[in-house]
N, C-alpha and C positions, 0 to 999 in steps of 0.2 A: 720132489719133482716140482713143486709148486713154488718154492724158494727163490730168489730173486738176487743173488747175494751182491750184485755189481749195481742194481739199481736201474738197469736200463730198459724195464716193461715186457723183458722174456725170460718166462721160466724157466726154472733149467733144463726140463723137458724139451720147452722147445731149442735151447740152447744145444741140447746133445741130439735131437735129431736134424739142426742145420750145419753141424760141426762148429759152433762158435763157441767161444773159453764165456763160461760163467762167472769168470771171476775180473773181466775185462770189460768197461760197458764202450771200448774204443770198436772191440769186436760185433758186427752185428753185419743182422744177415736182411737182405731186403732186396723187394722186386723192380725192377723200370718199365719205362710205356716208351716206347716212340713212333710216330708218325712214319708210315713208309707209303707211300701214294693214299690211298681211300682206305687204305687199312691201319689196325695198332698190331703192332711188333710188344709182346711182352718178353721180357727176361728175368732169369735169378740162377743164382747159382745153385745148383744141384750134388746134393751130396752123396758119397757113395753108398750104394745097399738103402736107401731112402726112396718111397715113390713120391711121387708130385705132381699134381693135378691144377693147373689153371681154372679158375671158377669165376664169373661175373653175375654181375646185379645192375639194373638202371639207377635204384636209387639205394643211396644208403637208411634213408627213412622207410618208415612205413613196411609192410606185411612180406614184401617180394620175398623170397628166398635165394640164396646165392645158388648157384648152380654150372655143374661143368660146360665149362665151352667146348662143343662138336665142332671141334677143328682137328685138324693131320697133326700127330704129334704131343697131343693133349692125354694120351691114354696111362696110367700111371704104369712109370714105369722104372725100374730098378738097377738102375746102371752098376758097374762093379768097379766105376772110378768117377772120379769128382767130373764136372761137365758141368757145361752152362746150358738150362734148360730154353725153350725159344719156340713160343708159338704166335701165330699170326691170328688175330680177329679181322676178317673181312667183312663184318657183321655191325659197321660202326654208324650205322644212320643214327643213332641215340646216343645219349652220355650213357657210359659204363662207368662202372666201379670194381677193378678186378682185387685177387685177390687168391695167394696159390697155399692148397690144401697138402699137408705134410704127413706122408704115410708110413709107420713106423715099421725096422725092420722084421 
């Protein structure tokens, strides 16, 4: 589970719970931010029978703890087909640092 065999910094755990080939480091599975008025739009791809939890921090230093974002949409959840997951931060008067937590089946 801990094996790395493509070299590209995910295990193969995490390789087999985002659906990406462990043996391919072109394969890789990753989240976006984008700007929609006063808000961040996050995205990533969501795998089937996998939950997924969007979680944020202000800073990546120092003690904070990461923690789920109380937003519409954020609640983990278990789709029965691949889907692009998609939540909104209206909550952006600070710098964030997000960052989406993968739930095994």
């Amino acid at each position: 589970a801990g094996a790395d065999p493509d070299g590209d910094r995910a295990n193969n755990e995490l390789e087999y719970l985002t659906g990406t080939d462990p043996l391919n480091a072109a394969s890789y599975w990753s989240i976006s931010a984008q700007n929609k008025g006063r808000s961040i739009e996050v995205t990533w791809p969501q795998t089937a029978n996998r939950g997924f939890e969007l979680q944020r921090r202000q800073a990546l230093s120092g003690t904070q703890e990461w923690s789920a974002l109380d937003a519409a949409g954020n609640e983990p959840f278990f789709s029965s087909t691949n889907r692009t997951g998609r939540v909104l931060d209206g909550a952006t008067n600070a710098e964030s640092y997000y960052r989406v937590r993968v739930f095994a089946p």
